[in-house]
N, C-alpha and C positions, 0 to 999 in steps of 0.2 A: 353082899360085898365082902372082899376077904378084909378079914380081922383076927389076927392072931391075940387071943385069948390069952394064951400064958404068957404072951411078954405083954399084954394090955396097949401094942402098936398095932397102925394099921398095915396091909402087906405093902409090900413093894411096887405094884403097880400104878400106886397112889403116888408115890416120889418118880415114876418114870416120865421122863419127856413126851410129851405126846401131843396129840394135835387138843383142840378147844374144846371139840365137840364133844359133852355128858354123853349123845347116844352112838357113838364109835367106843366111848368106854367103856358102856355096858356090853355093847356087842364084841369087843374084844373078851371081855372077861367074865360078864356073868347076862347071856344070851337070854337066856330064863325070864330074866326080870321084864325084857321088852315086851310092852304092849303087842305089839306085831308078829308075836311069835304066833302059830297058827295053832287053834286048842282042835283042828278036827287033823282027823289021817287022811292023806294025799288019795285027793279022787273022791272025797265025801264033802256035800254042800249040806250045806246049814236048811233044814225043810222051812218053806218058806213063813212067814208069820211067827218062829218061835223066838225071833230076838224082838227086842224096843225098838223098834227107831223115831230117829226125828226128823220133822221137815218142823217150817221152811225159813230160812234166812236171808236175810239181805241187808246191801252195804250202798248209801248214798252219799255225795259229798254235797259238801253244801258252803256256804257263806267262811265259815269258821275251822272246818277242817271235815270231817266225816261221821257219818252216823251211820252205828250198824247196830241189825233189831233182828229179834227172832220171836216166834210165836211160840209156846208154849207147850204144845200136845205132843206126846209118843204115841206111837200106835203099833200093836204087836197083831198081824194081821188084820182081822175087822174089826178089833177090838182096842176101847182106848186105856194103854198101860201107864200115861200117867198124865195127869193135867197141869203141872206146875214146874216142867221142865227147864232147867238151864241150858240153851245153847249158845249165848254169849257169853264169853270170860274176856278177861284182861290177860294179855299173854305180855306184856311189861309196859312201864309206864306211858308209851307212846303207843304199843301195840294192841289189837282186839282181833280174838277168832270166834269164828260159832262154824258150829257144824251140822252137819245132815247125814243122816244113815243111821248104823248101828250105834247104838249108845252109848254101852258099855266100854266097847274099842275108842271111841269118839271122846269119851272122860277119860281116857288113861292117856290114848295121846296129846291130848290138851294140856293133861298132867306135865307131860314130858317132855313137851315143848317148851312149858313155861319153865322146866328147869335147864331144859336147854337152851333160852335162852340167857337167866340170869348165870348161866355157868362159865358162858362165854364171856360175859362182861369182866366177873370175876379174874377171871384168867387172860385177860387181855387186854382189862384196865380201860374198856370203852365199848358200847353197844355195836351190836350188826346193824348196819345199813337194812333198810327195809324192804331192796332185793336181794341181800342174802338171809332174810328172813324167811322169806319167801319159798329162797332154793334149798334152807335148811327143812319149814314145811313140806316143799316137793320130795325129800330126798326120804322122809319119814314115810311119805304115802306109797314110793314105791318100794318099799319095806314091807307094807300092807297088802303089797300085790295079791299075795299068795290067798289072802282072808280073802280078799275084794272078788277075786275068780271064786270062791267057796260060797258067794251070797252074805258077806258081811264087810259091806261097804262101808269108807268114810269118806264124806267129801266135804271139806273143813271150805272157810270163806275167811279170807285176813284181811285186816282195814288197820291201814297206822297214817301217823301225821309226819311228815317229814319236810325238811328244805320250807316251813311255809305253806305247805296244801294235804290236801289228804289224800292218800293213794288206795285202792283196793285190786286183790290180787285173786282170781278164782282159780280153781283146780279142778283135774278128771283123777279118778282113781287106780291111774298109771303114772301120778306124780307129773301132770303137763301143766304148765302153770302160764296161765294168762291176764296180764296187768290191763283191767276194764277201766272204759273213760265214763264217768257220771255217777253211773250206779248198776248193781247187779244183782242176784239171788241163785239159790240152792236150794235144793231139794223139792219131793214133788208137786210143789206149788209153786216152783220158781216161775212154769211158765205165766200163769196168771199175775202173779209178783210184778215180773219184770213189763208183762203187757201192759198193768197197770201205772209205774213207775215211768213206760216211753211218754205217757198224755199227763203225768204228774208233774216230772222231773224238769226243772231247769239251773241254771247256773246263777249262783248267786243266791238260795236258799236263807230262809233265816235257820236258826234252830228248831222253831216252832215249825215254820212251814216244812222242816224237815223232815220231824215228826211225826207232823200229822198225814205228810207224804207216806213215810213208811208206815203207817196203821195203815190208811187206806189201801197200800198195795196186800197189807198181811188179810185184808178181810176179805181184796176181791180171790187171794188166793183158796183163803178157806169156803170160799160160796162154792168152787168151784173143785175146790180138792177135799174128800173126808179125810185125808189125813194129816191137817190143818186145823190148827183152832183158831178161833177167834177169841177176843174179850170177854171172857165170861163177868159177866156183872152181877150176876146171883152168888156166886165163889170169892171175886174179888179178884181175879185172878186175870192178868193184863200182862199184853205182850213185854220181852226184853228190850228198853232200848238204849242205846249206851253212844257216848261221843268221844271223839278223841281230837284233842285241841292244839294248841301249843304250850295250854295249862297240863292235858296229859290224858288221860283215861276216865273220863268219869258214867258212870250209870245213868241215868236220869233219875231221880227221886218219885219212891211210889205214889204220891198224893200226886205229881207231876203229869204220872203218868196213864195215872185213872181221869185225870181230868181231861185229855189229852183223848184218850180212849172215849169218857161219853159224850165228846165233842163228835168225835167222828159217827158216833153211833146215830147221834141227833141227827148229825148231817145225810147220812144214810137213810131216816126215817122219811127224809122228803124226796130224798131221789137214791134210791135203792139203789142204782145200776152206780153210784159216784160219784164227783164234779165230773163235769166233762173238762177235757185239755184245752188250755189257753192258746189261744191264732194270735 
């Protein structure tokens, strides 16, 4: 960022009228810095397996506002790069993203989001609506176009609480943004995810049953996807899962969420395939 050294001020761009948005700032003035810039030459994809990626996540509502969870594994081709992954953050005190694909791109834009969005508040003396949070995410992904065609995808998943309920907003990696009623999921276990989540899901959720909803969708994903994990209980190592209320943003607590985890796992021992969906 420009800094003039000998007078110890910052430049001028800093004092110029301009719109809210932190990532129209950088991309006026220092391009470089954006996550989205493309690190390969035009017409070269990424050989497939050599970045991290994440699956899988998902966003339910429930009784109190929304729950969204992600499981824990990277996988760098057939192999697993990391077992203890974060793919939910708080992206401000009402909002929550997690994401699916490339990693690396997937933590700097999450990075830049969340400054994106506390920049706007800053400079506008009040939050974005949580569809223009939405179409500020969308506007980032089609920034990423150019990576997304090269094989280094991100497909982000946002859950905030607003007006009283909890909304959630999923994305393609053209920046198309589609607000889902109930619950949803990302990445390559979304299919199982969300198969799971149609005979789980209903209106009216406690917290608990909300929870233990989304394990059970994150386990039939991993039966089904290798590049999904499940609840490790030898590691200690259990899925992300996080609410957001009218209190605001909060994680679920580890002990919470291990007990939660060998609830489901119990329940698994006696019927492998799931509960079945309530008539």
């Amino acid at each position: 960022m420009a800094y003039d050294t000998s007078e110890g001020r910052l430049g001028e761009e800093f004092f110029t009228p301009g719109s809210a948005s932190f990532t129209e700032f950088l991309a006026a003035h220092r391009p470089g810095l954006l996550p989205t810039r493309s690190p390969l030459p035009d017409g070269v994809r990424a050989a497939p397996g050599t970045a991290p990626h994440g699956t899988t996540v998902l966003a339910l509502t429930y009784r109190d506002g929304v729950l969204i969870a992600g499981d824990r594994r990277a996988t760098m081709g057939n192999l697993i790069a990391q077992r203890d992954l974060e793919k939910v953050h708080p992206a401000d005190d009402h909002t929550a993203v997690a994401f699916a694909g490339t990693v690396g791109l997937a933590l700097d834009m999450v990075k830049l989001y969340q400054v994106e969005l506390t920049h706007f508040e800053k400079i506008e003396g009040a939050p974005m609506s949580l569809s223009a949070k939405a179409t500020r995410l969308s506007a980032m992904l089609r920034q990423n176009l150019g990576q997304a065609m090269q094989g280094l995808a991100v497909v982000p998943l946002l859950a905030g609480y607003e007006a009283g309920r909890g909304r959630i907003f999923g994305f393609d990696v053209a920046g198309g943004t589609y607000e889902k009623t109930g619950f949803h999921a990302e990445g390559s276990g979304s299919p199982y995810a969300r198969g799971a989540l149609k005979k789980l899901y209903r209106p009216g959720l406690s917290r608990r049953e909300a929870a233990l909803a989304a394990l059970q969708a994150l386990w039939d994903a991993a039966d089904d996807d290798s590049a999904t994990g499940g609840p490790d209980i030898g590691r200690r190592i259990f899925p992300v899962v996080s609410v957001i209320t009218e209190d605001g943003f909060e994680r679920l607590p580890e002990p919470e969420t291990e007990e939660l985890s060998r609830t489901m796992v119990e329940q698994r021992t006696v019927r492998p395939d799931g509960p079945n969906a309530t008539v």
